[in-house]
C-alpha positions in Angstrom: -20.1 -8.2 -11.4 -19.0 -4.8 -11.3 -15.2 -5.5 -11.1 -15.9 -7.5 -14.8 -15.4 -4.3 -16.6 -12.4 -2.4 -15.0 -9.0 -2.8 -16.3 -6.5 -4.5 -14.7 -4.8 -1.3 -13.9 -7.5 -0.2 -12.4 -8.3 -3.1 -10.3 -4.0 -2.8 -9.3 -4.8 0.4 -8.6 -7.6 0.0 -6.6 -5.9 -2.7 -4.5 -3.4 -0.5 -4.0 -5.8 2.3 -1.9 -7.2 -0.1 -0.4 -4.2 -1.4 0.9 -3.0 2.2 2.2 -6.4 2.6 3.4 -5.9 -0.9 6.1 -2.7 0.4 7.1 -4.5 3.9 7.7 -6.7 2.6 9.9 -4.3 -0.6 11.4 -2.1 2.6 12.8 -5.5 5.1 14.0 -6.3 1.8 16.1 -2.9 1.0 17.6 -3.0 4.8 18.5 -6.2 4.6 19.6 -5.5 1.1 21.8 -2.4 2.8 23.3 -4.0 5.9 24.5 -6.3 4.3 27.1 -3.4 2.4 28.7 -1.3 6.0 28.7 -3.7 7.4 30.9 -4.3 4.6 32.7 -0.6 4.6 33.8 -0.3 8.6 34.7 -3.4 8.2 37.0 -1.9 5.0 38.7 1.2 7.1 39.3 -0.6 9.8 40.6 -2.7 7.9 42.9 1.0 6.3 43.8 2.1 10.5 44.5 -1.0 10.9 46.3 -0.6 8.0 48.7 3.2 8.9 49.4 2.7 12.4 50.3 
């Protein structure tokens, strides 16, 4: 195993951008799960001004 070798501050270290990393991407896919539903409500309400006028 690879990992046999490294120090233990390297392996903290490590764990520690990997960690960053998760949260990196955790926050790219809330943005990214928000965005459709953004739309999705500006098009609704401009149907809704459509409609009304």
């Amino acid at each position: 195993m690879k990992n046999e070798r490294k120090t233990k501050d390297q392996l903290i270290n490590k764990l520690v951008e990997l960690r960053q990393r998760i949260n990196e991407l955790e926050k790219a896919e809330t943005q990214r799960l928000s965005a459709p539903s953004n739309s999705r409500a500006g098009e609704q309400a401009g149907k809704r001004m459509e409609e009304e006028s």
